[in-house]
C-alpha positions in Angstrom: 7.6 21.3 40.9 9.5 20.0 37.9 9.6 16.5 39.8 5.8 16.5 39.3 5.8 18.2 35.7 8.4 15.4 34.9 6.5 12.7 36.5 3.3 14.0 34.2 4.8 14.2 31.2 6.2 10.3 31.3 3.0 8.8 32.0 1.2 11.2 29.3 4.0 10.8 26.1 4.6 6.6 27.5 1.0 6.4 26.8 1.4 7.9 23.6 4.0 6.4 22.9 2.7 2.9 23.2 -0.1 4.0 21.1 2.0 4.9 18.0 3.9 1.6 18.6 1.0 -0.3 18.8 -0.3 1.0 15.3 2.9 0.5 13.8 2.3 -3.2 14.4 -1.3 -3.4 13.8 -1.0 -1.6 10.5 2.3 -3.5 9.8 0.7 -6.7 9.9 -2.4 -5.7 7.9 0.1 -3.7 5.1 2.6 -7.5 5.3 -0.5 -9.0 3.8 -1.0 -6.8 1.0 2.4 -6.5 0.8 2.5 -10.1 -0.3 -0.1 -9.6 -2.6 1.7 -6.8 -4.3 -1.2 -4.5 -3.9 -0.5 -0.5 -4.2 -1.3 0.2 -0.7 1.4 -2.0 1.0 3.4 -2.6 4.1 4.6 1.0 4.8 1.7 3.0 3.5 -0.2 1.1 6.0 2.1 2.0 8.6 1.6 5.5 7.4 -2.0 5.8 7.2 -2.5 4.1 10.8 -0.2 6.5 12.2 -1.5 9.4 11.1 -5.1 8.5 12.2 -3.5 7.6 15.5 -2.2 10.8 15.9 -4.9 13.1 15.0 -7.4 11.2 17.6 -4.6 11.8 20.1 -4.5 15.4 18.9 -8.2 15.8 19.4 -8.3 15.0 22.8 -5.9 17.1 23.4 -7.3 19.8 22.2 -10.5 18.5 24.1 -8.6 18.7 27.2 -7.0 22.0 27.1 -10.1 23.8 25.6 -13.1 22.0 25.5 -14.0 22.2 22.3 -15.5 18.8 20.2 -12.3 16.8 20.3 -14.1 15.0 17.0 -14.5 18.1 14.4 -10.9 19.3 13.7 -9.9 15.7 13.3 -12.9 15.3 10.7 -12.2 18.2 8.8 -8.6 17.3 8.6 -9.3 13.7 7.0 -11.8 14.8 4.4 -9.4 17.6 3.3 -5.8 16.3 3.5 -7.8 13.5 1.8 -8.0 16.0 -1.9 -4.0 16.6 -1.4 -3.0 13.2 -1.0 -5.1 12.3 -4.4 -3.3 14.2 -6.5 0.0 12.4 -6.0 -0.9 9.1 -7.2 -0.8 8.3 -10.6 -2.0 5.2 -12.3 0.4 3.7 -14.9 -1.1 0.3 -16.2 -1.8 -2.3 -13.5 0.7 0.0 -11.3 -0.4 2.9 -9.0 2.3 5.4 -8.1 2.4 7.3 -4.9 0.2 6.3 -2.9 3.4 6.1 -0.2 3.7 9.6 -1.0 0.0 10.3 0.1 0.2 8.9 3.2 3.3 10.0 4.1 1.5 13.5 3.6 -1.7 12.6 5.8 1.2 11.3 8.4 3.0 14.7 7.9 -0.1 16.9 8.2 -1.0 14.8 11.3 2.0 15.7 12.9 1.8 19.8 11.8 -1.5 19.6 13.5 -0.3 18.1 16.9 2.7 20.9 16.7 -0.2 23.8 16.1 -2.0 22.0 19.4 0.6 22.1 21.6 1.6 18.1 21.7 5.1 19.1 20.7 6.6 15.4 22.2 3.6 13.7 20.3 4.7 15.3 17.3 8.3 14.3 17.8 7.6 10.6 18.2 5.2 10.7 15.2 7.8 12.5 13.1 10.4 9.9 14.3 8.2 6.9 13.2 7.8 8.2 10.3 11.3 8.7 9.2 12.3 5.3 10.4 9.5 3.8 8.1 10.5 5.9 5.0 14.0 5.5 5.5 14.6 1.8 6.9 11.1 -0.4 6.2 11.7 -0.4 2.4 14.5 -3.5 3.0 11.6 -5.1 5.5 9.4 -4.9 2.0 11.7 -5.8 -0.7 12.2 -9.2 1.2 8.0 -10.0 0.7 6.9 -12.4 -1.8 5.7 -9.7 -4.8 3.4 -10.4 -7.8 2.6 -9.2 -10.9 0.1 -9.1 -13.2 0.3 -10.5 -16.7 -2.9 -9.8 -18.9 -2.8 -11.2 -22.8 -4.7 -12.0 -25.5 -4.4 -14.8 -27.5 -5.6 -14.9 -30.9 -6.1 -18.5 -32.2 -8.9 -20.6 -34.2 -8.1 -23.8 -31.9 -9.0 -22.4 -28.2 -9.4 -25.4 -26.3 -6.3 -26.8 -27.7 -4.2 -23.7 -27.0 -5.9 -23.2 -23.2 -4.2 -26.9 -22.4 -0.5 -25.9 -23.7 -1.1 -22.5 -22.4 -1.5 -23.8 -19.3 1.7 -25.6 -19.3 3.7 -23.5 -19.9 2.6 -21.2 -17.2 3.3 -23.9 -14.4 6.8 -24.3 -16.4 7.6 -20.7 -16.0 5.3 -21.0 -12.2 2.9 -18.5 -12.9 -0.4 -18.6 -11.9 -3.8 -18.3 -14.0 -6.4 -16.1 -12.1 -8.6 -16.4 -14.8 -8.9 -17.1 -18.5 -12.0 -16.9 -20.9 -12.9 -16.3 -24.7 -13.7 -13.4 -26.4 -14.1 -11.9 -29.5 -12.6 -14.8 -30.6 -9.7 -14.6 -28.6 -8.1 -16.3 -25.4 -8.4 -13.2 -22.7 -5.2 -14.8 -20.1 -5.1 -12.9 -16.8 -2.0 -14.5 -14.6 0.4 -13.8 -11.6 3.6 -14.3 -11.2 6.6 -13.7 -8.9 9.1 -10.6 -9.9 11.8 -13.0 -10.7 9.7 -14.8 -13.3 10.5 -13.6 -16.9 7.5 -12.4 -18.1 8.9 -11.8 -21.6 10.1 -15.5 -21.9 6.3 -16.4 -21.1 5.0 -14.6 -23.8 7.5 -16.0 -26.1 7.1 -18.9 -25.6 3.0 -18.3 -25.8 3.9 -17.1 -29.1 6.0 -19.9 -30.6 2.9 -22.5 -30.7 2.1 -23.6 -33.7 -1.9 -22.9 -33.0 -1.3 -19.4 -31.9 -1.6 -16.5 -34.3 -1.0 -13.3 -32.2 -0.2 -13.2 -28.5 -0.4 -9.3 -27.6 0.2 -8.0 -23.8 -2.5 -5.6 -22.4 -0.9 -3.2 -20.3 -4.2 -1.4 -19.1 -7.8 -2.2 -18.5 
């Protein structure tokens, strides 16, 4: 008898198993290239997010087959309300959103209370597991990605088209990027990129010291 419980329980949690594995890597590779693009839902909140939806399919056919009961509702409900307590930890500060990490690592967390309230107890385990790792051990996987930031000025001048050109070098001197530049009220509006290690500060000083600028000022919301 506990040959064939054993027996059952390795093909069930292998398959589960592989499935939160498999997510791991599929969300991983989706969260590397928003990693790269510093955007606030990166590498590990990817991870997170994927593992959590993961989890609470494979919690509602469980439920399915021990009960019967619409393996798609609890699952539903649990999205759209875990949904309202993951918004309120992330904050908006400038260009940067805070805590979004935090949210998912809540959705994953819930996800795993609702396999433990099902039954899935080894589910849960693995899940909980993952999760830790990722927390704990994927930020140094992160912090070796390319990162970007965002550097948005305006430029006060009366010579635009002159100050565009030398503008422009000294962005490639300092290698930052221009995502896009226009006039307005009579202004140069500068929206670049540019690598963490890039001395934003230096940029704008060195903006500032042309002889056609009047007033270089650094816009640090939209």
């Amino acid at each position: 008898m506990i040959e064939v419980i054993n027996t059952l329980l390795a093909v069930n949690e292998i398959n589960t198993l592989f499935k939160l594995l498999l997510i791991v890597l599929l969300s991983g590779i989706i969260g590397y290239e928003r990693e790269a693009w510093n955007k606030p839902a990166g590498f590990r909140t990817h991870i997170l997010v994927g593992i959590s939806a993961t989890l609470v399919t494979i919690c509602g056919e469980y439920i399915y087959n021990n009960t019967g009961a619409d393996p798609t509702r609890i699952p539903a409900q649990f999205l759209s309300g875990i949904g309202f307590l993951g918004a309120g930890t992330i904050l908006r500060d400038g260009f940067n959103v805070r805590g979004l990490t935090t949210a998912a690592g809540l959705l994953a967390v819930a996800g795993v209370g609702l396999a433990v309230g099902a039954g899935d107890y080894i589910g849960a385990i693995i899940a909980t597991i993952i999760v830790f790792v990722v927390l704990k051990n994927f930020r140094s996987f992160s912090d070796k990605f390319d990162h970007f930031s965002i550097l948005d000025l305006s430029i006060k001048t009366n010579k635009s088209k002159e100050v565009i050109d030398e503008v422009r070098k000294i962005l490639e001197t300092y290698h930052t990027e221009i995502v896009k530049i226009r006039i307005e009220n009579g202004a140069i509006r500068l929206l670049s990129r540019y690598k963490d290690r890039a001395d934003a500060n230096a940029v704008i000083a060195s903006i500032a010291k042309s002889n056609d600028v009047d007033e270089v000022v650094e816009i640090s919301e939209r």
